[in-house]
C-alpha positions in Angstrom: 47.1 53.4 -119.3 44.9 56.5 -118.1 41.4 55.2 -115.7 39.2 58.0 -115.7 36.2 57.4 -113.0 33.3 58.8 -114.3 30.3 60.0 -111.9 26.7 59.1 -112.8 23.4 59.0 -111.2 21.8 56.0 -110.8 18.3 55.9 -109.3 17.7 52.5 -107.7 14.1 51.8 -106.4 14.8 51.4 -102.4 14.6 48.0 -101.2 14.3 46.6 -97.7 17.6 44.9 -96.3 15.5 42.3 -95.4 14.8 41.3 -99.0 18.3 41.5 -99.8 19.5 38.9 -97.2 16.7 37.0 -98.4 18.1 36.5 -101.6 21.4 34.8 -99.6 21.1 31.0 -100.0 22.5 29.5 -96.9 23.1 25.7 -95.3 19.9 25.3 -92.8 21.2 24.0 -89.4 20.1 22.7 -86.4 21.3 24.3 -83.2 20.9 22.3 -79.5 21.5 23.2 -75.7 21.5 21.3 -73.3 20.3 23.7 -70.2 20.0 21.5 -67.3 16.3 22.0 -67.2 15.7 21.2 -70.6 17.1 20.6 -74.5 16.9 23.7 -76.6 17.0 23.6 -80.3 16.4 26.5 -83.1 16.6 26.1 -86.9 19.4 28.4 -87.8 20.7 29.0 -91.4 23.0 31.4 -90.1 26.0 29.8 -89.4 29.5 29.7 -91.3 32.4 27.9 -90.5 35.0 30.7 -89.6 38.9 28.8 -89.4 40.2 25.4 -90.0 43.5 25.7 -87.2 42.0 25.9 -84.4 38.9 24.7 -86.1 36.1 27.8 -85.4 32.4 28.2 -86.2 30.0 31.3 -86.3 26.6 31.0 -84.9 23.9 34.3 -85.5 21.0 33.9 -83.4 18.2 36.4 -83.2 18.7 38.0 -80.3 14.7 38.1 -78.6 14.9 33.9 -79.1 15.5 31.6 -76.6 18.9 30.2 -77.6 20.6 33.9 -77.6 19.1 34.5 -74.1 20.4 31.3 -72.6 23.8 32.3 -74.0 23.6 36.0 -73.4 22.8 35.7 -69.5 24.7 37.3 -66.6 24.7 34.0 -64.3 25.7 30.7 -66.0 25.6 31.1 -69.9 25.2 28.6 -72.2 28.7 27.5 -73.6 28.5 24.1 -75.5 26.3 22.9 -78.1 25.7 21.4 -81.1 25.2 22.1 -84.8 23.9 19.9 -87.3 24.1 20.5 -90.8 20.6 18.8 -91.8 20.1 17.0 -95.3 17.1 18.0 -98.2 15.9 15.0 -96.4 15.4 16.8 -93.4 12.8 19.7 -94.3 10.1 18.7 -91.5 12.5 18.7 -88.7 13.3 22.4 -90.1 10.3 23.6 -89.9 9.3 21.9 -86.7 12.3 24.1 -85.0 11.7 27.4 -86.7 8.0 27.6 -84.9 7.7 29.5 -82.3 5.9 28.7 -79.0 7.4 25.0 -79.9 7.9 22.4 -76.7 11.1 21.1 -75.5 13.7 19.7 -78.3 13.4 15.9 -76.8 9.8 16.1 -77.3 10.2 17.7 -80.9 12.6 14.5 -81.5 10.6 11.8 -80.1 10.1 10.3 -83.7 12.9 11.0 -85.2 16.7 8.8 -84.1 19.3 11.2 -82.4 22.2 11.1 -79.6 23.2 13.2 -77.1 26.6 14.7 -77.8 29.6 13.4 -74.9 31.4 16.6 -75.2 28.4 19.4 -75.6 25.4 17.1 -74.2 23.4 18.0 -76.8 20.9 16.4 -78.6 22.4 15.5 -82.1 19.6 14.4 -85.0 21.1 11.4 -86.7 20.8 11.6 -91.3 22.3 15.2 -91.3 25.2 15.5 -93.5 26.9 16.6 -90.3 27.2 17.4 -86.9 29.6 19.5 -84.7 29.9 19.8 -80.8 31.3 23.1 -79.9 32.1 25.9 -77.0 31.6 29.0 -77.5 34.6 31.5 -77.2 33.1 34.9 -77.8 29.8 35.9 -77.4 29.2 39.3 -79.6 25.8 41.3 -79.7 25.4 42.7 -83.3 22.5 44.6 -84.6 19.3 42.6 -83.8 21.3 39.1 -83.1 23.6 37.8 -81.1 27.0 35.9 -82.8 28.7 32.9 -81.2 32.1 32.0 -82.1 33.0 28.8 -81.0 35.7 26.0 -81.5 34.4 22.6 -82.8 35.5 20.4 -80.1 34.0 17.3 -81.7 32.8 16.2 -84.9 30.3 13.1 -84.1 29.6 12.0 -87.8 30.0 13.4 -90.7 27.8 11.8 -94.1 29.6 10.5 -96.7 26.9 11.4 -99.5 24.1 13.6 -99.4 22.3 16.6 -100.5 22.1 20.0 -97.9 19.3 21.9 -97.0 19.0 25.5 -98.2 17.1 28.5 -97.2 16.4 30.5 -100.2 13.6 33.7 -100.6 12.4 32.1 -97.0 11.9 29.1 -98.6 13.5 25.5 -97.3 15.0 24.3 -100.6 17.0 21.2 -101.5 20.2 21.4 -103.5 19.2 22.1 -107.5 15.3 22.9 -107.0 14.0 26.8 -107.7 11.9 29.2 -105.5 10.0 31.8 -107.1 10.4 35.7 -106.3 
């Protein structure tokens, strides 16, 4: 059997990368530090689990935020933390750690029942479907963020039921429900 490729013109109206990735529905995370000085924590729907043996995650922060600074510096980076994959449940919290100019994470979680990771010292948010302490391996500016590949080196609790949060069109969305264009 013969393929022939045809060529044809197709005049597409230009659209902003921006809006494309915005149409990427992704799991809504919360990622903590614990810096010495203080607990860290950024909503991050960025983050994709990478290998099973050894078990790897990826991490994109934007690289002007807090988090990617504490890992991108010269003298003592950042190299364990914690990611918690929060539940539709959770949509507050979300928000809460996607402001900027936002206090310390331990005064972010004063109402709300977490833990402090033994391996990563984190603070860990308790009702996520799960949670994962890690340490970063590789540490890799790309473009405008900054991706952390780390191994899990724990896995504190994981739910056994439960519905995920999703960020959809910059929207926080629970499993099934619509956001408009």
């Amino acid at each position: 059997m013969d393929h022939y490729v045809t060529e044809r013109t197709v005049e597409l109206a230009a659209a902003d990368p921006a809006q494309a990735w915005a149409t990427w529905a992704g799991a809504v995370t919360l990622v903590t530090v614990a810096d010495g000085r203080d607990d860290i924590g950024a909503t991050v729907s960025a983050v994709c689990p990478v290998s099973v043996e050894p078990a790897l995650v990826l991490v994109s922060l934007m690289s002007g935020s807090y988090p990617a600074e504490l890992f991108g510096r010269a003298d003592e980076p950042v190299t364990r933390f914690a990611v918690t994959l929060l539940s539709a449940g959770q949509r507050m919290l979300a928000g809460r750690f996607a402001a900027s100019g936002r206090p310390g994470a331990r005064h972010m979680l004063d109402d709300v029942p977490h833990q402090r990771g033994p391996d990563s010292g984190a603070l860990i948010v308790d009702g996520g479907l799960a949670a994962l302490e890690c340490a970063a391996q590789q540490i890799i500016p790309a473009g405008d963020h900054l991706l952390v590949i780390a191994q899990v080196t724990g896995v504190p609790y994981v739910a056994d039921s439960g519905e995920p949060l999703i960020r959809f069109r910059r929207h926080y969305l629970a499993l099934g429900s619509s956001a408009s264009a």
